[in-house]
PLY file of the C-alpha trace (Angstrom):
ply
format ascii 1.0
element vertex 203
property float x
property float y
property float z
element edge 202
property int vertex1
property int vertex2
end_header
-48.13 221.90 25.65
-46.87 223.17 22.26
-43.69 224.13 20.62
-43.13 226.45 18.00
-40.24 229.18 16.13
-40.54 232.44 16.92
-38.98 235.15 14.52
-39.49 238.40 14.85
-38.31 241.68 14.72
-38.46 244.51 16.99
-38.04 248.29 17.09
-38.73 250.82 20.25
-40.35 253.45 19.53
-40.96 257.37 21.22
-44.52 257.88 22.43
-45.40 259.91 19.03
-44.19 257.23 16.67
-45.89 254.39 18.54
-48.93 257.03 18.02
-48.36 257.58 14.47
-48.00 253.77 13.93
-51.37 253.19 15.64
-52.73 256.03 13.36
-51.18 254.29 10.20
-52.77 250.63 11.09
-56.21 251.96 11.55
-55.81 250.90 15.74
-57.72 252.72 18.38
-57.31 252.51 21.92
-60.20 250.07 22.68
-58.07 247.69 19.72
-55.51 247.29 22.84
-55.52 244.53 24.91
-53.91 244.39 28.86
-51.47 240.86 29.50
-49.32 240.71 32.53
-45.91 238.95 32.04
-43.86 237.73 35.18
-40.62 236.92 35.03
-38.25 233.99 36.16
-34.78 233.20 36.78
-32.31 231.41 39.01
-30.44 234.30 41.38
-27.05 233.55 39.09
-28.74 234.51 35.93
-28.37 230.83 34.65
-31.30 231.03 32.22
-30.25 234.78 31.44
-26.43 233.13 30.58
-27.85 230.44 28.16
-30.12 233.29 26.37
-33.02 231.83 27.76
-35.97 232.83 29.37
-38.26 231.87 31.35
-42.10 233.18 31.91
-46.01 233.07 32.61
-48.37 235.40 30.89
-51.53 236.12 31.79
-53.91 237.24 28.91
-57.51 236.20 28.26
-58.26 234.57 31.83
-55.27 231.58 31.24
-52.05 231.72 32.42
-49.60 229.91 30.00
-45.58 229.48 31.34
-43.12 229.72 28.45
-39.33 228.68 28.13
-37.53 230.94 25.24
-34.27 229.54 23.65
-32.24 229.99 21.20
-32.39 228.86 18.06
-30.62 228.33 14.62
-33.44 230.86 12.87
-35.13 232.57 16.12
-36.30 231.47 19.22
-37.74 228.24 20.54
-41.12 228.53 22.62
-42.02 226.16 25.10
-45.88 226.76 25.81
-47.77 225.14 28.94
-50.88 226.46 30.35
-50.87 226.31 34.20
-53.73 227.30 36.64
-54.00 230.35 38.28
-53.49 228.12 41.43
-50.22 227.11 40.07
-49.48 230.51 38.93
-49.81 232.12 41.86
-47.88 229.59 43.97
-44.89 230.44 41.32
-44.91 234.22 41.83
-44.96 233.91 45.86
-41.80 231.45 45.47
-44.09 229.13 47.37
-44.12 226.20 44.79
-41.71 224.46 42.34
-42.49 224.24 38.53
-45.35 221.95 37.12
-43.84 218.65 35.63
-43.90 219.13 32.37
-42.02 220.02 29.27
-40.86 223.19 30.52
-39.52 221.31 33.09
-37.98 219.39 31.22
-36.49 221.60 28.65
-34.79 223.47 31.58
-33.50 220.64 32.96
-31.65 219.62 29.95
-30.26 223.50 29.74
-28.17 221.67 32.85
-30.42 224.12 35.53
-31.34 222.81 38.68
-35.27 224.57 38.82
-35.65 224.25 42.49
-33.67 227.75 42.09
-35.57 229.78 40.09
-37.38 232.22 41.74
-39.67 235.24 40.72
-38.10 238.44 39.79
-41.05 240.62 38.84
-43.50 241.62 36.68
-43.96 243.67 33.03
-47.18 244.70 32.12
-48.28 245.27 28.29
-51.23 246.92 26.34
-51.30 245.11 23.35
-52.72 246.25 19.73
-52.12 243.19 16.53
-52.69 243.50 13.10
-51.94 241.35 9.76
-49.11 243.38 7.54
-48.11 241.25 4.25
-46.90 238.16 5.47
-47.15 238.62 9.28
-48.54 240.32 12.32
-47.43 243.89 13.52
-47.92 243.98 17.43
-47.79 247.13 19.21
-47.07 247.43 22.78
-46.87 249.85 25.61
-44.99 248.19 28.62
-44.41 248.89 32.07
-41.84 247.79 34.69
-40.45 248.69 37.42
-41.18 252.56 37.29
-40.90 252.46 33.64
-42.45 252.24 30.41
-41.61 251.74 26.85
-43.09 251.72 23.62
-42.37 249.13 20.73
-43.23 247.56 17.59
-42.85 243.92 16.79
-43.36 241.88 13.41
-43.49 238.14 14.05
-42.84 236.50 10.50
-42.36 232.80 9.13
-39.81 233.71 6.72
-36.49 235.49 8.24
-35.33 237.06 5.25
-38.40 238.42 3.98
-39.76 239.72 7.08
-36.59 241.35 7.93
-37.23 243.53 4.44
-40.68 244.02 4.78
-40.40 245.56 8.51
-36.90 247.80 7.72
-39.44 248.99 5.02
-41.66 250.09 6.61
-40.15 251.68 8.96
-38.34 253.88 6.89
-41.60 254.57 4.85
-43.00 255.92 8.48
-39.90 257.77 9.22
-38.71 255.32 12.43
-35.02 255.09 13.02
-33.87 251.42 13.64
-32.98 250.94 17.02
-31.16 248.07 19.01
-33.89 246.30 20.94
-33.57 243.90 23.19
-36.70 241.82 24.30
-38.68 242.72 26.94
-37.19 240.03 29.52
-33.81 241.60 29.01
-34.76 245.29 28.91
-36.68 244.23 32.34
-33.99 242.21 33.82
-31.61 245.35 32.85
-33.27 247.57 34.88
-34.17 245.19 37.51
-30.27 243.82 38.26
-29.49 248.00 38.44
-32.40 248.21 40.99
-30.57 245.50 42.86
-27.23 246.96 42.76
-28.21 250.59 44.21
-30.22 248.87 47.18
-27.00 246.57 47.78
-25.03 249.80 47.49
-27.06 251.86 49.47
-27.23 248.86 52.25
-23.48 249.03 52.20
-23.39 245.33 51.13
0 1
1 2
2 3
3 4
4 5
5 6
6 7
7 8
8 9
9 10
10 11
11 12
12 13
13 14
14 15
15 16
16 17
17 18
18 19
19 20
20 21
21 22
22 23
23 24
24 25
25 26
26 27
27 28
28 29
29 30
30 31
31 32
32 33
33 34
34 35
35 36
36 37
37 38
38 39
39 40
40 41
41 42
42 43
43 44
44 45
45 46
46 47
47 48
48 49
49 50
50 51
51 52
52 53
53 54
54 55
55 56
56 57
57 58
58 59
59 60
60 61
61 62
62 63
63 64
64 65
65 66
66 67
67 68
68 69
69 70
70 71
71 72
72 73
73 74
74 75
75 76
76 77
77 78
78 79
79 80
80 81
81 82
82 83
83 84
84 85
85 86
86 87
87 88
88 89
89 90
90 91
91 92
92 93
93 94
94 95
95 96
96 97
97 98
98 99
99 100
100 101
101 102
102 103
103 104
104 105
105 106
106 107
107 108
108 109
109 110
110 111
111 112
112 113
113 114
114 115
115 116
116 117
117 118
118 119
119 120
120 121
121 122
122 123
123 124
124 125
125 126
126 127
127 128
128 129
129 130
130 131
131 132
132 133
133 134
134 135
135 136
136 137
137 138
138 139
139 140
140 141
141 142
142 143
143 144
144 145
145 146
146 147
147 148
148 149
149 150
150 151
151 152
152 153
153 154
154 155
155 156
156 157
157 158
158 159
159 160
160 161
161 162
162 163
163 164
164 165
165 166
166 167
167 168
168 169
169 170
170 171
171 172
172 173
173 174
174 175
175 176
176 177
177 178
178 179
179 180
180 181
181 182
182 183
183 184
184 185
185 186
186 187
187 188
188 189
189 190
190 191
191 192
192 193
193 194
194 195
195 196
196 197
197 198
198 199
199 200
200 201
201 202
């Protein structure tokens, strides 16, 4: 189990300036790397209402569950690894979280885990590379008949990263853009999925 800050910045991006990005960092297609990303929450939205968030991400063969929350500078990460076993049992909603810090950490949010439940899956190719004082991330997601393209710049220092990433993306011609993270742009779409079924169920 670890904990660390996370600050970064984000930007989404059309198809041709995610393109033109790879292009300017020297990435190529085989440079990408798949991760699958499945989501959590309590049917309420309680972890959604706190700005937390609640995952497991598969990448490299390991499955790792992480608890996002907010911060006074970025986000808190909660970091476990978990077996696939374990993993597995979480997505079918057959099992209750590990003990563990996560655990913990949401328990002290005031949320009672035996409610959170599985919500669905995003799915990432992934492309990293050092810039100055940080790493640039690329990534092309998909979710729930969707897809997206984004760049990320996870820094140490807010204030300098911040100036170093709206630079650059004006030197490459990219419009800033409001981004949310991927949980909430996936959540977004998912609680809209939700409503037209209930609506066209005629609950």
């Amino acid at each position: 189990m670890t904990q660390e800050i996370e600050i970064e910045y984000k930007n989404l991006l059309t198809k041709e300036e995610f393109s033109r990005l790879a292009d300017f960092f020297h990435i190529a297609d085989h440079d990408f790397k798949h991760q699958d990303n499945h989501y959590f929450d309590t049917p309420e939205f309680h972890l959604k209402e706190r700005g937390a968030a609640l995952r497991i991400r598969f990448k490299n063969g390991r499955y790792v569950l992480t608890l996002k929350e907010p911060a006074p500078v970025g986000l808190l990460e909660t970091h476990q690894e978990i077996t696939a076993e374990q993993a597995s049992e979480l997505i079918s909603s057959a099992s209750s979280l590990p003990k563990g810090k996560v655990l913990e950490q949401i328990h002290s949010l005031g949320i009672h885990s035996g409610n959170i439940s599985f919500f669905g899956t995003l799915s990432t190719n992934r492309a990293e590379k050092t810039y100055k004082n940080g790493l640039i991330v690329l990534d092309h997601s998909r979710y729930i008949n969707k897809e997206d393209y984004e760049i990320e710049y996870e820094v140490l220092d807010a204030e300098e990263g911040l100036l170093a990433f709206r630079e650059l993306l004006a030197s490459q011609q990219v419009p800033l853009r409001k981004t949310p993270n991927k949980i909430k742009r996936f959540m977004t779409i998912n609680v809209r999925s939700i409503m037209r079924r209930s609506f066209k169920s005629g609950n």
